[in-house]
C-alpha positions as semicolon CSV with decimal commas, in nm:
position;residue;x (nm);y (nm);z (nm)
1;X;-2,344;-3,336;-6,365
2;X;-2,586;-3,636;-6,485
3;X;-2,921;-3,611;-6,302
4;X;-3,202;-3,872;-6,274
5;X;-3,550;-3,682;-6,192
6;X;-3,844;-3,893;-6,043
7;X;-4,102;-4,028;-6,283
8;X;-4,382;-3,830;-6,056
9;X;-4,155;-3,542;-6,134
10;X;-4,114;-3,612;-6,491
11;X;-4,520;-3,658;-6,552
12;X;-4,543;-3,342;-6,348
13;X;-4,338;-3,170;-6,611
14;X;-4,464;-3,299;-6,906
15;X;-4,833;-3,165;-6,849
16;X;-4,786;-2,826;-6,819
17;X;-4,508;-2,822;-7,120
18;X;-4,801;-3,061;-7,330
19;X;-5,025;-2,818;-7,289
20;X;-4,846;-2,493;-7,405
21;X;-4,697;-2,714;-7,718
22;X;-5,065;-2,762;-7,747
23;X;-5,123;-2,383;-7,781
24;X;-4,882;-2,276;-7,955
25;X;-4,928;-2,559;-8,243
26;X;-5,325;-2,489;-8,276
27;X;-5,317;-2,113;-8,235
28;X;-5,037;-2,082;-8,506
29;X;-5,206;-2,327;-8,720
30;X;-5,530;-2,151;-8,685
31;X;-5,349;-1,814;-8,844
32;X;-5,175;-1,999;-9,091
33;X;-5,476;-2,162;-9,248
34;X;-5,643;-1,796;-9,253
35;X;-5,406;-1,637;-9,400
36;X;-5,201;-1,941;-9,639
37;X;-5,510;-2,088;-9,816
38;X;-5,590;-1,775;-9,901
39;X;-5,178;-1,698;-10,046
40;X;-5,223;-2,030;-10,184
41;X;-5,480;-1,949;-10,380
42;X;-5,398;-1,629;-10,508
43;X;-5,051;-1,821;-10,633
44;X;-5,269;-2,035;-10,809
45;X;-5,489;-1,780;-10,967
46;X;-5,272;-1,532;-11,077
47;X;-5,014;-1,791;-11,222
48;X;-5,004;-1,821;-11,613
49;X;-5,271;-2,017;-11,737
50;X;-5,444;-1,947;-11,430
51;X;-5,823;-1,805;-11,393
52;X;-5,707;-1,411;-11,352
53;X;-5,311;-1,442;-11,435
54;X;-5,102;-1,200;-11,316
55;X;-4,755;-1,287;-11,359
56;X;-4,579;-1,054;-11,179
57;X;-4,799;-1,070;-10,896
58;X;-4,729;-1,429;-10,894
59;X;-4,346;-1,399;-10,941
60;X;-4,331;-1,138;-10,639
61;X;-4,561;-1,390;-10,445
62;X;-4,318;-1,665;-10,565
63;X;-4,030;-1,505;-10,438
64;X;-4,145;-1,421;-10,110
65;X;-4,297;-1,740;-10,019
66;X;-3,974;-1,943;-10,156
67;X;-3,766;-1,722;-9,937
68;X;-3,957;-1,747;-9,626
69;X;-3,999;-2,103;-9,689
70;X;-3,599;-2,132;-9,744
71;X;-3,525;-1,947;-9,395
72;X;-3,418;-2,185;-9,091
73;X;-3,671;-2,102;-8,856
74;X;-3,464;-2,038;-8,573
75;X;-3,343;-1,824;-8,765
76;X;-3,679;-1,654;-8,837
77;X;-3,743;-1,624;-8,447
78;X;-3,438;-1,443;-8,374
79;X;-3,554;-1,181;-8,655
80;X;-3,888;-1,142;-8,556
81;X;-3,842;-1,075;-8,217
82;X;-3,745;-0,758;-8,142
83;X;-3,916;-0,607;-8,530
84;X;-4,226;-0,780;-8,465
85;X;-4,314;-1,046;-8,150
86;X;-4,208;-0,738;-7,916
87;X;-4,401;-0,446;-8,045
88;X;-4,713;-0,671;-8,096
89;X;-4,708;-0,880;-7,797
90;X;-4,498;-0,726;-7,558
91;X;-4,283;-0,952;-7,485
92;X;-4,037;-1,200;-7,674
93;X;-4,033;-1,491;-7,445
94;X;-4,325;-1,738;-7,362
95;X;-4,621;-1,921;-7,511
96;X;-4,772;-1,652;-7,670
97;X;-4,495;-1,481;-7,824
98;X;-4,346;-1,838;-7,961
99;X;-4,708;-1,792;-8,205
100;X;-4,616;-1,511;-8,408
101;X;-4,244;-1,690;-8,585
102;X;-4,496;-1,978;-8,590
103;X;-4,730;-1,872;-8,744
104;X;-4,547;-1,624;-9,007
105;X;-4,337;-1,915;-9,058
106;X;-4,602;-2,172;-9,136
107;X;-4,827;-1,914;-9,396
108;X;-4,546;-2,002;-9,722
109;X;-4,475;-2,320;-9,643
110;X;-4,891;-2,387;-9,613
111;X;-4,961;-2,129;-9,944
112;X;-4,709;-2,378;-10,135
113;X;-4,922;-2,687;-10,044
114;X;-5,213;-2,549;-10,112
115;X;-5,136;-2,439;-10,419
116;X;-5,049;-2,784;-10,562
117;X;-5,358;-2,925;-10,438
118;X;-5,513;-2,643;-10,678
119;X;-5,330;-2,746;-10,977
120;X;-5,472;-3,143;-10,926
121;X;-5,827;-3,011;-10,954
122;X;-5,899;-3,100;-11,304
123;X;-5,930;-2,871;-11,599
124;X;-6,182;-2,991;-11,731
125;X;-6,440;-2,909;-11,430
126;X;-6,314;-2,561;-11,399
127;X;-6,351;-2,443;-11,764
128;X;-6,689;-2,610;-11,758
129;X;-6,786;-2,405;-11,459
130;X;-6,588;-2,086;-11,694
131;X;-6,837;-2,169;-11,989
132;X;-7,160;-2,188;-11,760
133;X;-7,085;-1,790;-11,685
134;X;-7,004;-1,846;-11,321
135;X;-6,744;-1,543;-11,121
136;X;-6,409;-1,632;-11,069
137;X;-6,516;-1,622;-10,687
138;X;-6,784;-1,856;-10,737
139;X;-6,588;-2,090;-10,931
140;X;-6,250;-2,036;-10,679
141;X;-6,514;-2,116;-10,393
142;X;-6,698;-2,434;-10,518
143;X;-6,449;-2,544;-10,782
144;X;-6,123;-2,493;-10,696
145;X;-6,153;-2,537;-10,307
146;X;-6,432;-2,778;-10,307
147;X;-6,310;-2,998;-10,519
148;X;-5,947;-3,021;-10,329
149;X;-6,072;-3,018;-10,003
150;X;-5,953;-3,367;-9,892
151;X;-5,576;-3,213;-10,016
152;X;-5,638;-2,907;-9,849
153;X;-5,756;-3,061;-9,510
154;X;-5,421;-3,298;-9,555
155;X;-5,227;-2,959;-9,619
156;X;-5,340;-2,802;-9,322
157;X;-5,239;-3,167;-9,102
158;X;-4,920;-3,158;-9,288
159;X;-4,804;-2,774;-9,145
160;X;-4,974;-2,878;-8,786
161;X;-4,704;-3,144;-8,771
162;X;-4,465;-2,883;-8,881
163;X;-4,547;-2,676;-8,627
164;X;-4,495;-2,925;-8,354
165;X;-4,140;-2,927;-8,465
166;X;-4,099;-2,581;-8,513
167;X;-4,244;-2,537;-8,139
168;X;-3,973;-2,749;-8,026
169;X;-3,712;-2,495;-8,168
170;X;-3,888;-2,215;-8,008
171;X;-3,814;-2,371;-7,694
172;X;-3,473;-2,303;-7,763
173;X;-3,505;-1,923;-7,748
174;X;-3,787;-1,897;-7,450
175;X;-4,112;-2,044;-7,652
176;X;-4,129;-2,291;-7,334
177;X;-4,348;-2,599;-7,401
178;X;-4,186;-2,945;-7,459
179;X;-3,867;-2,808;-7,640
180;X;-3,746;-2,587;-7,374
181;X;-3,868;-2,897;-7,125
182;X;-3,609;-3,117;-7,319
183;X;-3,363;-2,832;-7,341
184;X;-3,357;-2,718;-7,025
185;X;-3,371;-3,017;-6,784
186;X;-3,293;-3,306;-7,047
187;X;-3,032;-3,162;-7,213
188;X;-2,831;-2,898;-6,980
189;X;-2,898;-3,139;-6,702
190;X;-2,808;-3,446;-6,876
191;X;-3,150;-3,613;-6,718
192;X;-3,209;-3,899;-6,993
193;X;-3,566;-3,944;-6,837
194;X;-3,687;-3,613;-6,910
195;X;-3,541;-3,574;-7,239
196;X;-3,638;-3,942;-7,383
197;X;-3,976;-3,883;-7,228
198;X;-4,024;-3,582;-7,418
199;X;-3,891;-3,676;-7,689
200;X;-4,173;-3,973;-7,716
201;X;-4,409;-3,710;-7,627
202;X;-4,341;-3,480;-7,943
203;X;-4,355;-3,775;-8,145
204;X;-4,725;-3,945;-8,024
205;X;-4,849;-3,576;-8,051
206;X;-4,719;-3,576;-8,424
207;X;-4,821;-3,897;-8,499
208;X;-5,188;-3,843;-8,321
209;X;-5,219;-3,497;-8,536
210;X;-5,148;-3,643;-8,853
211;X;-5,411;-3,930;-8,776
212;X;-5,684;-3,719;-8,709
213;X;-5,601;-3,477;-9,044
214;X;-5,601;-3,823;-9,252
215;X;-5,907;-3,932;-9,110
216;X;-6,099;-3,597;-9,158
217;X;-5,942;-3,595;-9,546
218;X;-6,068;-3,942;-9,617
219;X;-6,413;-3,828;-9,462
220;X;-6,457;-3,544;-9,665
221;X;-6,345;-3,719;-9,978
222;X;-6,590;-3,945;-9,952
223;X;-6,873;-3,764;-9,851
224;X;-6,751;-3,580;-10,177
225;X;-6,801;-3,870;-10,420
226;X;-7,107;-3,981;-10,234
227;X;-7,273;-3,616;-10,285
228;X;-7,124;-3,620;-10,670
């Protein structure tokens, strides 16, 4: 039966749901940039022509991150839950446990990104820092992620607006937060109101993400050329 909830009631809704969208997005994107810059780089490195290549290294690497990039995440959830989100958190339903598919499933889909920002970092600086006698860690640390910085900081906005997505699936399976909001009284309750407004919701949070990423990129890259 349609139902028509009160725009009080609707506002009332939507803050509480906001706010764990809002923690599950930055907590999972948080993880994911510690742990798929780092992939991304190693990808990068260990590739042929690379500064320590390692090829199979990087074809295991390559496999693993094109299958977990390749796997719906819904699907993903419904795996992790009982093997991993369980055991480590405790439980398989809430906030909290909606992080850890998040997060897993951001880290290859973030370690791809990154490493094509790597690969646009021209030659030509890196094998001058090679000939100067500088450690691959020196020269992965200033080179190689200094000089992509702007794409990395865009990578990292690109997976946060991912995420937001991917939180609204997790909402189908307990994750709470605006997806279950729009499942669960906007869509099982046919209420139009509550699933429109969180529909626009999802979207300005999106939309306001990927602003501030852009803005911080264009900052650093020109505090970049400045400094150079």
């Amino acid at each position: 039966m349609k139902q028509t909830t009160p725009w009080s009631d609707v506002f009332d809704l939507l803050h509480p749901a906001l706010g764990q969208t809002l923690y599950m997005v930055g907590v999972a994107t948080l993880f994911a940039t510690a742990l798929g810059i780092p992939l991304g780089v190693l990808l990068h490195v260990s590739a042929p022509g690379g500064l320590r290549p390692v090829p199979v290294l990087h074809r295991i690497l390559g496999t693993v991150v094109d299958f977990g990039r390749s796997l719906p995440f819904i699907v993903l959830i419904v795996l992790l839950q009982q093997v991993v989100t369980r055991p480590l958190i405790g439980t398989s339903i809430g906030p909290t446990a909606a992080i850890v598919p998040l997060a897993i499933g951001a880290v290859p889909f973030l370690g791809r990104l990154v490493q094509s920002a790597l690969r646009e970092v021209d030659a030509n600086v890196v094998e001058a820092a090679v000939t100067t006698g500088a450690t691959r860690a020196r020269i992965v640390r200033s080179v190689l992620l200094g000089e992509s910085a702007p794409a990395l900081v865009s990578a990292v906005g690109v997976t946060a607006v991912t995420l937001v997505g991917f939180s609204a699936m997790a909402g189908v399976v307990g994750g709470e937060g605006l997806g279950d909001l729009a499942i669960r009284y906007g869509y099982q309750r046919y209420d139009d109101r509550v699933l429109w407004s969180t529909v626009i919701v999802l979207g300005a949070l999106a939309m306001i993400i990927q602003l501030l990423f852009d803005v911080t990129s264009r900052l650093i890259d020109r505090r970049r050329r400045v400094t150079a």
